[in-house]
C-alpha angles and dihedrals in degrees: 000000000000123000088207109127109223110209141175120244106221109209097094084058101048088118086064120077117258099245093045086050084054095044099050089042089057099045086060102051101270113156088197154335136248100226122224124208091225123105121344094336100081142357119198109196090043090049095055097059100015109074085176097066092039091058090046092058076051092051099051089051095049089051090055088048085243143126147219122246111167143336139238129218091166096150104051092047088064100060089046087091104002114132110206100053097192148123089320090063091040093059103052100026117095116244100254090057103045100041115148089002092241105169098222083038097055094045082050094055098040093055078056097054090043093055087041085058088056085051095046087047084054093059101034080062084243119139098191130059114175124200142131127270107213124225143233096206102046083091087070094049104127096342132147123246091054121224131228121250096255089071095057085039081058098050094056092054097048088059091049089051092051101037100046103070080048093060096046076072104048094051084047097060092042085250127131124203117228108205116213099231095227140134122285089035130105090252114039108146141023089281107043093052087052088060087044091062099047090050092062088040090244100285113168101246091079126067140118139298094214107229108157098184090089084036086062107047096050090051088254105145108245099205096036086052078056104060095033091058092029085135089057110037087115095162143009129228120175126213137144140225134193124211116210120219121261109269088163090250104063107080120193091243095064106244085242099286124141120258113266088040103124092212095080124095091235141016142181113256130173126297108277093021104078131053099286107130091225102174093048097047088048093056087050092056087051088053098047089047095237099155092169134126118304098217109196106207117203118230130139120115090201095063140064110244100220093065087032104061092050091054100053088058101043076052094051095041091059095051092056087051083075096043102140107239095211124091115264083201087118083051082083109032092099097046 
């Protein structure tokens, strides 16, 4: 039987209050959450200096016979590099961290709320907070006019400038940062978090969080992403992605339409249901002796999510069911 926990990420529920989120979780078979800062469920700036409200989050765990696993802060990573600062920002960041809506002072905030996650971990007794980075040169991703290698160069740095001071805290506080690899963030591909990396110079504070669905659908294998970064697959979200089949009119960007249109070329579906290969990622994280949490995010705009969510965990359940018991450690002895 596998000792991996499976959890819900709650940030697809954020309109929900914290302790309904809990108690439904826990009705479908949940052994924890992996709790947002968005709405009810967590806020950052109150959980650093009140332990009162930090043992209240515990205790509504403890009542719902749940834990804590890990904690998002998602949002606020984003407006750490973006350029432009703008509506997009003003409508997910919390108030505290957008104020006057100053573009340096929200970047500046946001790298705050992003070190105070690392705190609040701390004293949740988690090790791990994902999240995005956001980037300064996503806005240059398959653009015309084209723009000369100095620029991406820049961008990197400037990551590494503002990330940096972040992970001094992290590494303070005994927490790593597991970065979702996604569009729009620094690191978005194979290559990319390859450069990312490098940029930080590898320290260990910085990995992945391992979501395949945005591996899918921009032909990065999702297994083989696995074993190459098995030193810095620090957390696991699933998520899956279909692929519809080529008609000549569906592109894989989207063509601006909203999920759930059929007309796109690719959509999130429940977990079990896409493209993902499932049973072979999950041998990979065996061999690669990740034991962490499983975090099931909700995202398909064709199902209800209340079915939905309790079908995703009755799905991953049955594939660590299968979980080998012997050690993968020869998997990598030719590599």
């Amino acid at each position: 039987m596998s000792t991996r926990p499976v959890t819900l990420f709650t940030g697809q529920w954020a309109d929900l209050p914290f302790e309904q989120v809990a108690e439904l979780a826990a009705g479908w078979g949940y052994d924890g959450l992996e709790i947002a800062a968005s709405g009810d469920h967590l806020d950052l700036r109150r959980a650093e200096t009140d332990d009162a409200y930090v043992r209240s989050r515990l205790e509504i765990l403890e009542r719902h016979g749940l834990r804590c696993y890990a904690i998002s802060n998602h949002l606020a990573g984003q407006a750490v590099c973006d350029d432009p600062i703008d509506f997009r920002h003003r409508a997910i960041l919390r108030d505290y961290v957008w104020d006057d809506g100053d573009a340096e002072g929200v970047r500046r905030r946001a790298a705050e709320d992003m070190a105070r996650a690392a705190k609040v971990a701390r004293k949740l007794g988690v090790d791990t907070v994902v999240g995005f980075t956001g980037s300064s040169i996503w806005q240059y991703v398959a653009m015309f006019p084209p723009v000369p290698a100095s620029t991406i160069d820049a961008g990197y740095a400037d990551f590494a400038a503002r990330w940096n001071p972040i992970l001094d805290v992290f590494d303070g506080e005994g927490v790593r940062f597991a970065h979702e690899v996604h569009p729009g963030e620094i690191a978005y591909d194979y290559w990319t978090s390859v450069a990312a990396l490098e940029a930080v110079e590898h320290r260990a504070a910085f990995g992945f969080n391992w979501d395949p669905s945005h591996m899918m659908w921009q032909d990065i294998d999702p297994v083989g992403f696995i074993t190459d970064f098995r030193d810095r697959i620090y957390h696991v979200d699933c998520k899956d992605t279909r692929l519809r089949r080529p008609n000549g009119r569906a592109g894989r960007m989207g063509s601006h339409l909203p999920w759930g249109d059929p007309r796109r070329g690719w959509d999130f579906v429940s977990t079990g249901r896409g493209d993902v290969p499932w049973e072979d990622a999950f041998r990979a994280l065996t061999a690669i002796g990740y034991d962490g949490p499983i975090s099931i995010e909700w995202e398909d705009a064709g199902m209800d999510r209340l079915h939905g969510a309790e079908e995703a965990v009755r799905f991953v359940r049955s594939l660590l069911w299968k979980r080998p018991e012997a050690s993968f450690d020869a998997a990598f002895s030719n590599q």
